[in-house]
C-alpha positions in Angstrom: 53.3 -26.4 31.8 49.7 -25.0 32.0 48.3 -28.3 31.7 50.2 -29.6 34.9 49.6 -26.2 36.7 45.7 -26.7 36.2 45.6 -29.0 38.9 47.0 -27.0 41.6 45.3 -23.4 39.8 42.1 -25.1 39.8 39.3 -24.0 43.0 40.1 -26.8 45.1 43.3 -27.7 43.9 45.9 -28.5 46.3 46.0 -25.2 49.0 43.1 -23.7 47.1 40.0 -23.1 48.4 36.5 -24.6 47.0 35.7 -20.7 46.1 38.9 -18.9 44.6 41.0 -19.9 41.5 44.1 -19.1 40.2 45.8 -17.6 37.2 47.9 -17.8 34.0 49.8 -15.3 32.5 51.7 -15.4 29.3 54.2 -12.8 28.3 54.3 -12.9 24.4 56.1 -10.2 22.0 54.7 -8.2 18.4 58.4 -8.8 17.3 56.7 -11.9 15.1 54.1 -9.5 13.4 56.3 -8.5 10.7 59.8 -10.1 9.7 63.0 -9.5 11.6 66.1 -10.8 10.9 68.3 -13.6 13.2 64.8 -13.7 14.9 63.2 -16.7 13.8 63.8 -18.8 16.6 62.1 -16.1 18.9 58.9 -15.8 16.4 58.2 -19.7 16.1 58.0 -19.7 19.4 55.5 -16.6 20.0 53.4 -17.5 17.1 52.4 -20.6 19.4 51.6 -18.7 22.6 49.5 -16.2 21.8 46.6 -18.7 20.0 47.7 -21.0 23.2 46.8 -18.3 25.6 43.2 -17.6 23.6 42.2 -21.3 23.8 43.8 -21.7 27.6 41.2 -18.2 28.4 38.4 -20.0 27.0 39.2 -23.7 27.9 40.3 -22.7 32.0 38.0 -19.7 32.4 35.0 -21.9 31.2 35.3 -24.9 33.0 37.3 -23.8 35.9 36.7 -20.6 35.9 40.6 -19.5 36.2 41.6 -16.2 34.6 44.0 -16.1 31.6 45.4 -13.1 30.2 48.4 -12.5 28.2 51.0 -9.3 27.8 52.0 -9.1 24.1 54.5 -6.0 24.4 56.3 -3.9 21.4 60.7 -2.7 21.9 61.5 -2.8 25.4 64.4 -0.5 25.7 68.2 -1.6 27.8 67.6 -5.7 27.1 69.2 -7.8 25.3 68.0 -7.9 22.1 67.8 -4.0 21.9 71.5 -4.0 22.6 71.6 -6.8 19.3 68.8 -6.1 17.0 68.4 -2.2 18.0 71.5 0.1 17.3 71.1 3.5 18.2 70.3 4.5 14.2 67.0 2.8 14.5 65.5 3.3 18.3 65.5 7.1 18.0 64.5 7.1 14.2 61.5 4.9 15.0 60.6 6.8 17.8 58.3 8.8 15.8 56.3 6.0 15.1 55.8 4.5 18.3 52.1 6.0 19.7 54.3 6.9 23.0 57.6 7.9 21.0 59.9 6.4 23.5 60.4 2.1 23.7 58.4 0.8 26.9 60.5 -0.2 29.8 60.6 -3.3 31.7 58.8 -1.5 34.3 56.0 -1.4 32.2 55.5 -4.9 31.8 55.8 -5.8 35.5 53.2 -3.0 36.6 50.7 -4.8 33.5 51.2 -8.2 34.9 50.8 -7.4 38.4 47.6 -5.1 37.5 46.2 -8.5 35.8 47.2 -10.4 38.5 45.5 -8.3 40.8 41.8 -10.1 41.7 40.0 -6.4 41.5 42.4 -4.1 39.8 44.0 -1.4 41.5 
């Protein structure tokens, strides 16, 4: 998908002027980082987007001088998979080992991508 995007991301690419470039943004998860069960169709495909978005950073913001970044987040509390993989027993025991002691929010993740979508920062 990146690769066909490039064209139109690209400075000069279709509606783009000769001076400003676009972005890519990959939203990745830690869940892979140790092992969790009924999860391995989730970590095989993780464990490809992360090295992805390092080589797309180097590769785009090189030669075209586009800006890649990527959001790798920890336990977002009320989705899915927290309703699945994360019965009550475990969010508030692990709690204490989170560096916030609460899971992150959704919230969270949209305010991070639109801060690194942002050409300035806030």
């Amino acid at each position: 998908m990146s690769h066909e995007a490039l064209n139109y991301i690209k400075k000069g690419g279709p509606g783009r002027s000769l001076t400003t470039s676009g972005l890519i943004l990959n939203i990745s998860a830690t869940l892979y980082y140790t092992a969790s069960c009924y999860q391995i169709h989730v970590d095989i495909v993780k464990v490809a987007v992360d090295p992805v978005t390092r080589n797309l950073a180097l590769e785009c913001g090189i030669d075209y001088d586009i800006k890649v970044n990527g959001i790798a987040q920890g336990s977002i509390g009320d989705t899915c998979s927290m309703h699945i993989l994360g019965p009550k027993e475990i969010s508030n025991k692990s709690r204490e080992y989170m560096p916030l002691y609460k899971l992150g929010e959704k919230y969270d993740i949209a305010i991070a991508a639109l801060y690194l979508a942002l050409d300035d920062g806030w």
